[in-house]
TITOR-153101 format. One record per residue (C-alpha): z, y, x; residue in three letters; residue number from 1. Coordinates in steps of 0.2 Angstrom, whole numbers, plus 5000, padded with zeros to 4 digits. Each point is the difference from the previous one (the first is absolute). Layout:
(node (Z, Y, X), "ALA", NUM)
...
//
This chain:
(node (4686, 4670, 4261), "UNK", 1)
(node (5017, 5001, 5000), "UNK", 2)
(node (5007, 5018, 5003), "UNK", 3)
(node (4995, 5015, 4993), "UNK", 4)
(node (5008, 5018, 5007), "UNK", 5)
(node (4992, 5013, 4987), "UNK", 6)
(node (5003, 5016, 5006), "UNK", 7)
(node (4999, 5014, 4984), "UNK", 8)
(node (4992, 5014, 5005), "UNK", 9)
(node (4994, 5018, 4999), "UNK", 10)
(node (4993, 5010, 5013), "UNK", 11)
(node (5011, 4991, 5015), "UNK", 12)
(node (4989, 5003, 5013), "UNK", 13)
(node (5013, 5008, 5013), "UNK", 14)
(node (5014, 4983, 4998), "UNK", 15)
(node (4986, 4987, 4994), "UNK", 16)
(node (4996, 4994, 5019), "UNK", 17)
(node (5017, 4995, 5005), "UNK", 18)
(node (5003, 4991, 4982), "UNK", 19)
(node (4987, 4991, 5003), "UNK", 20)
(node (5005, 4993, 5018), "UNK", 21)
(node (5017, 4995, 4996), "UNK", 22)
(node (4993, 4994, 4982), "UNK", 23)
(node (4988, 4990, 5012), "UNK", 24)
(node (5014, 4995, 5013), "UNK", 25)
(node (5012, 4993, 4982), "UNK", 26)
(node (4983, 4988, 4999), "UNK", 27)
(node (4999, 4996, 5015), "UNK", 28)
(node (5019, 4993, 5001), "UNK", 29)
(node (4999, 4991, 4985), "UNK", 30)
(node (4984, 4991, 5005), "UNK", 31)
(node (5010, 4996, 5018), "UNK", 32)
(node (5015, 4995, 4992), "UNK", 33)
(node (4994, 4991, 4982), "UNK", 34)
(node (4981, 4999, 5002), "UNK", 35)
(node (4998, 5013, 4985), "UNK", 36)
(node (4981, 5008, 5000), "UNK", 37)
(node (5002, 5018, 4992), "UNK", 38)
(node (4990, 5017, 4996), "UNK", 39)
(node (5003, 5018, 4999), "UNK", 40)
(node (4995, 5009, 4983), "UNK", 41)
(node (4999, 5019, 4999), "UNK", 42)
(node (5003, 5004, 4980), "UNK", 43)
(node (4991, 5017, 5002), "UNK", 44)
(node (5005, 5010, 4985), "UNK", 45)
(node (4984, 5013, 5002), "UNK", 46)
(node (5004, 5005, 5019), "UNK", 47)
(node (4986, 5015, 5009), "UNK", 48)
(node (5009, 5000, 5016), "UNK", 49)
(node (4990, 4985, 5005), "UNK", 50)
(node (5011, 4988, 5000), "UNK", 51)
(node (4992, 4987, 4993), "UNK", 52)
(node (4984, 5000, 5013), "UNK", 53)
(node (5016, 5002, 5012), "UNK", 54)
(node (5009, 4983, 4994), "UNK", 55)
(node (4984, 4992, 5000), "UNK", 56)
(node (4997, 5004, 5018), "UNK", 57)
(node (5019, 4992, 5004), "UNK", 58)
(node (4993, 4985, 4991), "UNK", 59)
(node (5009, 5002, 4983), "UNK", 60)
(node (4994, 4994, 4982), "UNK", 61)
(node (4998, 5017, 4990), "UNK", 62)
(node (5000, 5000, 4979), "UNK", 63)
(node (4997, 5016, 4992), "UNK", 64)
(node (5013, 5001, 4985), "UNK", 65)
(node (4994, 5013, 4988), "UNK", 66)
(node (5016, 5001, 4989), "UNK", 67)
(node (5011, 5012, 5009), "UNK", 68)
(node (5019, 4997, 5006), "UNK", 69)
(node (5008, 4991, 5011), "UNK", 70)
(node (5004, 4987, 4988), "UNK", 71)
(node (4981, 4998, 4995), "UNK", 72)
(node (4995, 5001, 5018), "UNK", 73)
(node (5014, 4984, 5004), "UNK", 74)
(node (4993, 4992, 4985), "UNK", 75)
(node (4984, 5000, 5002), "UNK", 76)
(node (5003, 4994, 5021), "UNK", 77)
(node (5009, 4985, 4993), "UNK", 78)
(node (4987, 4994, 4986), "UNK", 79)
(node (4987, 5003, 5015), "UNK", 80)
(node (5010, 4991, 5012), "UNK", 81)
(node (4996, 4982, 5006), "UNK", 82)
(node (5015, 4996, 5008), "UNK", 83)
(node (5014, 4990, 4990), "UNK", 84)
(node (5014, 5008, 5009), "UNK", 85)
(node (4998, 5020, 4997), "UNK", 86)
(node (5009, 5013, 5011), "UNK", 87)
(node (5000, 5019, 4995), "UNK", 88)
(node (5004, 5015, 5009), "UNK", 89)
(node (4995, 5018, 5002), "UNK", 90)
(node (4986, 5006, 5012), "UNK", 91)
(node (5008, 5016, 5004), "UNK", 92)
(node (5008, 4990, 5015), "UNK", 93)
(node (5021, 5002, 4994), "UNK", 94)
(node (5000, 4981, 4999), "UNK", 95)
(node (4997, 4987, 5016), "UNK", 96)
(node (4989, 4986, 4993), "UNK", 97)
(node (5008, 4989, 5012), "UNK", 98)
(node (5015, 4999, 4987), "UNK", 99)
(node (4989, 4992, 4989), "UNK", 100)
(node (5000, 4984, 5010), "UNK", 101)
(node (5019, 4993, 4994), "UNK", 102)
(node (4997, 5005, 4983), "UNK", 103)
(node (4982, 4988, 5000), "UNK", 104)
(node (5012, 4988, 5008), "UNK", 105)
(node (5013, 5002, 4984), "UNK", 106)
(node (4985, 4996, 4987), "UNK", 107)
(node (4997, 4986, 5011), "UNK", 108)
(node (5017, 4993, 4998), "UNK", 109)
(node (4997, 5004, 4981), "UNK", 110)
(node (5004, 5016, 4996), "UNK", 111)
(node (4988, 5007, 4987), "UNK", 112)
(node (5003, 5019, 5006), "UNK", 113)
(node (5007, 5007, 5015), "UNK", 114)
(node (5008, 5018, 5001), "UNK", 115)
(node (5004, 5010, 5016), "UNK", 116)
(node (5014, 5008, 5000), "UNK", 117)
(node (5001, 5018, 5012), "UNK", 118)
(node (5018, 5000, 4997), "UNK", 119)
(node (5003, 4984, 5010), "UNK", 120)
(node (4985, 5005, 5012), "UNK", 121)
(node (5001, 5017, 5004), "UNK", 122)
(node (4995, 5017, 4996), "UNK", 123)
(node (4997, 5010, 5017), "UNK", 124)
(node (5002, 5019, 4998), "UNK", 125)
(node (4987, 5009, 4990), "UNK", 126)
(node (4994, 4986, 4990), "UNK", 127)
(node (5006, 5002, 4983), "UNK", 128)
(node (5008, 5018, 4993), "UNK", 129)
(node (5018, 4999, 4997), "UNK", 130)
(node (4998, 5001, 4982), "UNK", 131)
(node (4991, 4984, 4999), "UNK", 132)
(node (5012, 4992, 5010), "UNK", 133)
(node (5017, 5006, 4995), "UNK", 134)
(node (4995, 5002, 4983), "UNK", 135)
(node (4983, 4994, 4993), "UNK", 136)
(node (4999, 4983, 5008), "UNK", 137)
(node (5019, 4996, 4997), "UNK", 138)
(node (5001, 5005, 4982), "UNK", 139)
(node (4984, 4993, 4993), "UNK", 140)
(node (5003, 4982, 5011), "UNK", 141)
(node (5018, 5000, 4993), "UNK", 142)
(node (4991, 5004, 4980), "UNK", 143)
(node (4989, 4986, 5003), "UNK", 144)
(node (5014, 4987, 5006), "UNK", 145)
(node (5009, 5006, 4986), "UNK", 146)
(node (4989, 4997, 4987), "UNK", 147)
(node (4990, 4987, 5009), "UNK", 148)
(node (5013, 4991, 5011), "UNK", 149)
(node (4987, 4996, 5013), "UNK", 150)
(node (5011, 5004, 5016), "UNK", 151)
(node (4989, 5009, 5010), "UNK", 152)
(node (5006, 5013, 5011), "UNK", 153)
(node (4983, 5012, 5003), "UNK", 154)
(node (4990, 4996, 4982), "UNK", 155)
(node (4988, 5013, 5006), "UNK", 156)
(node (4995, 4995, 5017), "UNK", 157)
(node (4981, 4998, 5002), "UNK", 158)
(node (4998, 4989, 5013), "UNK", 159)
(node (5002, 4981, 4989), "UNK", 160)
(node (4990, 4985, 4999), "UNK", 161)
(node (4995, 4990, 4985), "UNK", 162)
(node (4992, 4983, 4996), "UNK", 163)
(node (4984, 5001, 4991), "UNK", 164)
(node (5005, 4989, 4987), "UNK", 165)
(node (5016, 5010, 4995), "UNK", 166)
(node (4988, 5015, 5000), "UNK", 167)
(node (4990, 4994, 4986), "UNK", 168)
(node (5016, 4992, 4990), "UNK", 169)
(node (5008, 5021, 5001), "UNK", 170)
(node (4985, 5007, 4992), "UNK", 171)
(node (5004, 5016, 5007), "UNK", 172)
(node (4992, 5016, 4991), "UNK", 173)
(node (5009, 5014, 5009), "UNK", 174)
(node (4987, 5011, 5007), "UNK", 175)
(node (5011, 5015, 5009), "UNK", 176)
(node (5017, 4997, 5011), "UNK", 177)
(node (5009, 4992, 4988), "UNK", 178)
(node (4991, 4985, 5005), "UNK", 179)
(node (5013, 4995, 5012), "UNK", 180)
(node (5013, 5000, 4986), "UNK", 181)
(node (4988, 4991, 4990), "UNK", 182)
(node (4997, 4985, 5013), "UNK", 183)
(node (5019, 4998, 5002), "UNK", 184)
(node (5003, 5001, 4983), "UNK", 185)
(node (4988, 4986, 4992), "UNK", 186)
(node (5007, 4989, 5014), "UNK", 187)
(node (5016, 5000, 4995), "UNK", 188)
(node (4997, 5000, 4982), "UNK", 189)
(node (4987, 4984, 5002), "UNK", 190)
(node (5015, 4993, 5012), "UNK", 191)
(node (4989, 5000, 5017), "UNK", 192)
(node (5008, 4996, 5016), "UNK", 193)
(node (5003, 5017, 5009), "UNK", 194)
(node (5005, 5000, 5018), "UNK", 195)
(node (5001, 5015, 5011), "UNK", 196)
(node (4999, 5004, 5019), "UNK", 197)
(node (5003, 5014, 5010), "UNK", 198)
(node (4987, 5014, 5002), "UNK", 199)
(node (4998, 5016, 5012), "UNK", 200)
(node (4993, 5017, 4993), "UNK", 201)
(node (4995, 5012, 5012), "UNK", 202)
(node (4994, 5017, 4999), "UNK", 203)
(node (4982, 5001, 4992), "UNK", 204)
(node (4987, 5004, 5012), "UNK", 205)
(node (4990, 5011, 4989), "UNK", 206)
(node (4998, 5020, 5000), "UNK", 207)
(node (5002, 5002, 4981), "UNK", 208)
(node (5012, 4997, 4986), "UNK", 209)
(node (4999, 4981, 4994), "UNK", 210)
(node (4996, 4998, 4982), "UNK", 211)
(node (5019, 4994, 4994), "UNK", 212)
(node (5008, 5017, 4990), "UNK", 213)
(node (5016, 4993, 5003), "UNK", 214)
(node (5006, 5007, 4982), "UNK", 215)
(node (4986, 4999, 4988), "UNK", 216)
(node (4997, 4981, 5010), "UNK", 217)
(node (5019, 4997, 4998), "UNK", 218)
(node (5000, 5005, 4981), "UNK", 219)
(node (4985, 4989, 4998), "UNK", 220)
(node (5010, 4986, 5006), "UNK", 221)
(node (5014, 5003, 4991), "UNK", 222)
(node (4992, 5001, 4984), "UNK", 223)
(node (4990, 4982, 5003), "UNK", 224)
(node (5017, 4992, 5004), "UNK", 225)
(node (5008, 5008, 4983), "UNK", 226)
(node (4983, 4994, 4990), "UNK", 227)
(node (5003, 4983, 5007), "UNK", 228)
(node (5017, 4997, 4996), "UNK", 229)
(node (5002, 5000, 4980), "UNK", 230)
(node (5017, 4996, 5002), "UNK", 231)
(node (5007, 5013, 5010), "UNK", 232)
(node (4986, 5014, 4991), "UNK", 233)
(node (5002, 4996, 4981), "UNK", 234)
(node (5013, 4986, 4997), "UNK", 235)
(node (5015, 5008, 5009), "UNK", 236)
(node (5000, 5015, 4993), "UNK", 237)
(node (4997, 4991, 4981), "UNK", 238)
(node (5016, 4989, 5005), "UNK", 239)
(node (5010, 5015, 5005), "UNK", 240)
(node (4995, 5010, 4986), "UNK", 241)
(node (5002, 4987, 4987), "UNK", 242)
(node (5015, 4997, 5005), "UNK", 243)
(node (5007, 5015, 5000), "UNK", 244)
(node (4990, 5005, 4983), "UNK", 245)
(node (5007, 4984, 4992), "UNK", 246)
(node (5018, 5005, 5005), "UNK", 247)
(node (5001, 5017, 4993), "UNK", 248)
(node (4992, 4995, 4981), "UNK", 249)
(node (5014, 4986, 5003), "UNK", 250)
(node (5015, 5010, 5003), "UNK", 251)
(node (4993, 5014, 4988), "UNK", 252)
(node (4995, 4986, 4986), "UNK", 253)
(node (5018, 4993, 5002), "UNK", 254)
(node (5010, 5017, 4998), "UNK", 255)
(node (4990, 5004, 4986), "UNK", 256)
(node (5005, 4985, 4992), "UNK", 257)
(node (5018, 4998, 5003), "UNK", 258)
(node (5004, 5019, 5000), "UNK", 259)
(node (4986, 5009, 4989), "UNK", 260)
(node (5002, 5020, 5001), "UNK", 261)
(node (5012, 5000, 5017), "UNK", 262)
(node (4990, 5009, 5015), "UNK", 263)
(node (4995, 4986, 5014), "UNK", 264)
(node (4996, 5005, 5017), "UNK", 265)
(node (4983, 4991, 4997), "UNK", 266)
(node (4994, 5015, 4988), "UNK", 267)
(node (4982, 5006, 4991), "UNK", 268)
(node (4993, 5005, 5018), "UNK", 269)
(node (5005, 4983, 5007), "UNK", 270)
(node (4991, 4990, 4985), "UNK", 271)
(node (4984, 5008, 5002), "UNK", 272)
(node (4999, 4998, 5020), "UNK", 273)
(node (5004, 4981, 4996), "UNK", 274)
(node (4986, 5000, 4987), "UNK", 275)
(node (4987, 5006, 5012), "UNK", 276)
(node (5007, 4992, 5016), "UNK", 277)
(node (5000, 4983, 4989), "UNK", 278)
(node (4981, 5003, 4994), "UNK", 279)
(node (4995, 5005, 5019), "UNK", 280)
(node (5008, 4984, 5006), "UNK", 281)
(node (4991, 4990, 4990), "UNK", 282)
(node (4981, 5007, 5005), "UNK", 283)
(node (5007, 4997, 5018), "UNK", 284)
(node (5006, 4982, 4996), "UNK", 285)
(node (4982, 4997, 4993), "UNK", 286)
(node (4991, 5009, 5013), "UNK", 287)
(node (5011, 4988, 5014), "UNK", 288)
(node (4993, 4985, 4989), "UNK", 289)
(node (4981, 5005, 5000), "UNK", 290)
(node (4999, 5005, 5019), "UNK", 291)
(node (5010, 4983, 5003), "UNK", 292)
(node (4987, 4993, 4990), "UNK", 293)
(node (4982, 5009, 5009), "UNK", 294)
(node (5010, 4992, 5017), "UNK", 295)
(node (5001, 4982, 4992), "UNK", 296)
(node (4982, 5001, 4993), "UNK", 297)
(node (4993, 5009, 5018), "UNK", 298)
(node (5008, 4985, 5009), "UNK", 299)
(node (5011, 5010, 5013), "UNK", 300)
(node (5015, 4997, 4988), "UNK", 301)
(node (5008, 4984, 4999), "UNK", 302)
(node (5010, 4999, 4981), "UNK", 303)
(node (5017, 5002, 5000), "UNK", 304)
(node (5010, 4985, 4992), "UNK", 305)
(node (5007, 5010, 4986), "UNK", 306)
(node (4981, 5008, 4995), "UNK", 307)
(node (4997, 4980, 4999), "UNK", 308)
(node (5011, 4997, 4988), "UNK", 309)
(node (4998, 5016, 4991), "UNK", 310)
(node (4981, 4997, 4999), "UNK", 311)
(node (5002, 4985, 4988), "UNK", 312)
(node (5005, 5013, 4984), "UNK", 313)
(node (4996, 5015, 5008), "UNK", 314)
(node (4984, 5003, 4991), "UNK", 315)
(node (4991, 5016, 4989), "UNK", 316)
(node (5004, 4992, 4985), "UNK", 317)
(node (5021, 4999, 5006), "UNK", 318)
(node (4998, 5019, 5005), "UNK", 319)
(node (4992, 5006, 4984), "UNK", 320)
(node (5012, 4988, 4992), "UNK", 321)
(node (5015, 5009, 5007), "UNK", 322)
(node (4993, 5017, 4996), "UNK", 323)
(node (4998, 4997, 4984), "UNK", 324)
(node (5018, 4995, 4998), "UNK", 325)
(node (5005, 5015, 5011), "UNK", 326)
(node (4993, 5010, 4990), "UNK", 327)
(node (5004, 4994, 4984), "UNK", 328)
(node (5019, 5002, 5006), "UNK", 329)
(node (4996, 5018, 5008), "UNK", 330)
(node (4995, 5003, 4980), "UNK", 331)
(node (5014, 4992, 4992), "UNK", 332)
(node (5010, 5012, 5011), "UNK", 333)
(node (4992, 5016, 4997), "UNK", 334)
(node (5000, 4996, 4981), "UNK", 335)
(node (5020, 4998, 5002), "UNK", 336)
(node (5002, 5013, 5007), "UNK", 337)
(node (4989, 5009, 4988), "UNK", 338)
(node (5011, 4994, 4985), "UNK", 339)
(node (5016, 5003, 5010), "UNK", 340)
(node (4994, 5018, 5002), "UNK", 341)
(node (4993, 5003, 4980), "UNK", 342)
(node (5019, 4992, 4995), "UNK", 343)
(node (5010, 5013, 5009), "UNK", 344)
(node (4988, 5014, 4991), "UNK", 345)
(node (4989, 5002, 5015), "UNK", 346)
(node (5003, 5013, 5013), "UNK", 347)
(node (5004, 5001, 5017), "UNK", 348)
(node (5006, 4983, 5010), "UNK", 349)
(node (5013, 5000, 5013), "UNK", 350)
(node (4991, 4984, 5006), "UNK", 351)
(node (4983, 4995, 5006), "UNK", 352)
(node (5006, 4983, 5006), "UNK", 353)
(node (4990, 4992, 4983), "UNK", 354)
(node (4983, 5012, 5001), "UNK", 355)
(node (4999, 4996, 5019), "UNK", 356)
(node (5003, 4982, 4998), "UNK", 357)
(node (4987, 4996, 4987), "UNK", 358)
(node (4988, 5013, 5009), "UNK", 359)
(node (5004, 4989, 5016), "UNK", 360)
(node (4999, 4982, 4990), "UNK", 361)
(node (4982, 5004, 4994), "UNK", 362)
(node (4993, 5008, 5016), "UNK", 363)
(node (5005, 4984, 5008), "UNK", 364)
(node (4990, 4989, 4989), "UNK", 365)
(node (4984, 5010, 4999), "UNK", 366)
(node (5000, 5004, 5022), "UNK", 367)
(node (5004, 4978, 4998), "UNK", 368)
(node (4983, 4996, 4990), "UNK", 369)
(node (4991, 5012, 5011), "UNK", 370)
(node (5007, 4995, 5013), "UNK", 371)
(node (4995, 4982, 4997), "UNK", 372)
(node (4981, 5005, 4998), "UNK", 373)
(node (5002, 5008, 5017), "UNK", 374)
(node (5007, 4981, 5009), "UNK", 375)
(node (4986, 4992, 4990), "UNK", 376)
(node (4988, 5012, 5007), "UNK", 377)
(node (5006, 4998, 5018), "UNK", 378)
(node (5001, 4980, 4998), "UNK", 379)
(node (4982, 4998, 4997), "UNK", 380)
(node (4998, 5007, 4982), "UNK", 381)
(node (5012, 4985, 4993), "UNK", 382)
(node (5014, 5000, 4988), "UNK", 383)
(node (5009, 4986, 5013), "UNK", 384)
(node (5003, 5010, 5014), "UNK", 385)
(node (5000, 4986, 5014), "UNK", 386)
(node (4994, 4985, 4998), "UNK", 387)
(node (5012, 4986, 5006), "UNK", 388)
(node (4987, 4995, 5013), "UNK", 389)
(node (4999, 5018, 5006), "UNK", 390)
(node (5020, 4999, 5004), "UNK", 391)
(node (5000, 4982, 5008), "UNK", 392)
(node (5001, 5003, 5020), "UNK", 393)
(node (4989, 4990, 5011), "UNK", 394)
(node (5007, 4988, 5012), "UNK", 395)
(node (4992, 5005, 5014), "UNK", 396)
(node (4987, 5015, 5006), "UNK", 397)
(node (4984, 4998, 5008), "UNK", 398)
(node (5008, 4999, 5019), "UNK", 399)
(node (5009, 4985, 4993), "UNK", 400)
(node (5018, 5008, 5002), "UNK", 401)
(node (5013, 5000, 4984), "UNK", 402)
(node (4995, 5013, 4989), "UNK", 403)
(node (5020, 5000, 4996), "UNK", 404)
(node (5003, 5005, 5017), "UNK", 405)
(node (5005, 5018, 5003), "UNK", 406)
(node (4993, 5015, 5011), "UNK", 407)
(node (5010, 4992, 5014), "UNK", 408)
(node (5000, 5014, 5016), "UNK", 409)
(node (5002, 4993, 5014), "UNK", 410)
(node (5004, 5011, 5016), "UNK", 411)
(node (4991, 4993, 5016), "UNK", 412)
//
């Protein structure tokens, strides 16, 4: 068996015919043109229409996949499929299955996923809302390149094919729409070659809403490609606000210094939103490094070259070393300040630079120790994080190709 076109479904019975016959017409050009032998799978997600006898009738494989979702229903197609090149695509008759043909012939050629893409096919009148395509499709494909950079220009189409073998590397998990996101996602991230080829989406041929809820689906896709990009979700915004944190205690720790008692622009309400923003910063900077982590550890995150070297001393013991010392100095502070204010005969203080400091110094270094039982935790309940072997990239994948190569997308 060589192709697989799984077909998710749920109650399709008015559009499940003509899927089938150009789903059946893709197989029969690829075994003209390539001698590829193939099968159509209905992933029946709990169907009482009858579409199951239905496909069965039109000669279709039929798995009953109890989870529900459309990404449990694709999931549980693939694991079931026997084909080594998987096509998916919905049953509700939007998408022509005779598409699918080029985008076998690209994992042939050694693509490990292919995308369709209706922007460069076409969308005929009436087959996606205007929302979706002015605004939904647009904005979370350009998210996902940003924070991705896997170049595609429809992340979201649903007619795409996928080698068995990449299949299995992805370890996808997504059960609801999101699994689109998901697929595109894990390839880039695990460098999978991505090509992409034009596809047509028609009007649906059913009587009834379809199941995507273009804003609770478009949230849910948003959300998965925020909770899959560390970077952009905790350790931006720790950068930014660090560094902005950092340079207000500066300036205001150098004024009070060399001019003691003259009013700085950088006053009391300044210092205590640096204290806090400084504190926040460095939860999100150690929430960035524990997701980074889980992704390394799941094995749909390749380390990055500077967590490499950082892992070789970044260890529990470091972190509730450097607490301890952060607090210590936090103390010291606090009981300067505390002698500073009993010599002046107590009373009110026109600065809290001092208090705010020391308060800041010893938060730091007890969020650092706990911290660093949180990154033990999530490395495997070790003090060493990662392991050196867990950081060393393979030289090549199970298809042979360069794991060092990137999610090339190649437009056919």
């Amino acid at each position: 068996m060589d192709v697989s076109i799984v077909l998710p479904c749920l109650n399709e019975a008015q559009s499940l015919a003509v899927c089938i016959e150009a789903a059946r017409e893709a197989l029969d050009t690829l075994s003209e043109r390539h001698g590829l032998g193939g099968e159509i799978l209905l992933a029946d997600n709990g169907s009482t229409d009858g579409s199951q006898a239905l496909a069965m009738r039109l000669g279709a494989r039929v798995v009953a996949v109890a989870e529900r979702g459309y990404g449990a229903a694709l999931r549980g197609g693939f694991t079931a499929a026997r084909g080594r090149f998987l096509v998916m695509g919905d049953a509700d008759g939007s998408y022509n299955f005779r598409e699918a043909v080029p985008m076998v012939e690209a994992l042939m050629a050694g693509a490990d996923l292919c995308m369709g893409s209706r922007f460069k096919g076409g969308i005929k009148p009436g087959a996606m809302p205007w929302k979706n395509r002015y605004i939904g499709n647009p904005l979370l494909t350009g998210v996902l390149n940003l924070l991705f950079r896997t170049g595609a220009s429809d992340a979201h189409c649903g007619l795409r094919a996928i080698t068995k073998a990449c299949f299995e590397r992805l370890a996808l998990t997504g059960s609801g729409m999101e699994f689109a996101s998901e697929m595109v996602i894990k390839a880039a991230l695990k460098r999978q070659v991505i090509a992409e080829v034009p596809a047509t989406l028609s009007p649906d041929l059913r009587d009834r809403p379809p199941h995507l809820r273009p804003w609770r689906d478009g949230w849910r896709h948003l959300r998965y490609l925020l909770m899959l990009s560390p970077s952009w979700s905790f350790a931006l915004p720790a950068l930014v606000g660090g560094a902005a944190a950092a340079t207000i205690l500066t300036a205001a720790t150098v004024a009070a210094v060399t001019d003691p008692g003259k009013p700085f622009f950088f006053g009391n309400y300044w210092v205590v939103l640096a204290g806090a923003m400084m504190s926040v910063s460095q939860i999100s900077a150690i929430l960035a490094a524990a997701t980074h982590l889980y992704g390394v550890r799941a094995g749909y995150r390749p380390p990055k070259p500077w967590v490499v070297k950082l892992s070789r001393w970044l260890t529990l013991e470091t972190m509730l070393g450097t607490g301890a010392l952060s607090i210590m100095l936090g103390l010291a502070v606090l009981a300067w300040a505390v002698v500073a204010w009993s010599g002046r005969g107590g009373g009110p203080n026109e600065s809290v630079l001092a208090v705010v400091l020391g308060t800041m110094f010893v938060a730091l270094g007890a969020q650092n120790a706990l911290g660093g039982f949180l990154l033990a935790v999530v490395g495997g309940n070790e003090a060493r994080f990662l392991e050196y072997g867990d950081l060393a990239e393979p030289t090549s994948d199970t298809s042979g190709k360069a794991a060092g190569q990137g999610p090339a997308l190649a437009a056919r």
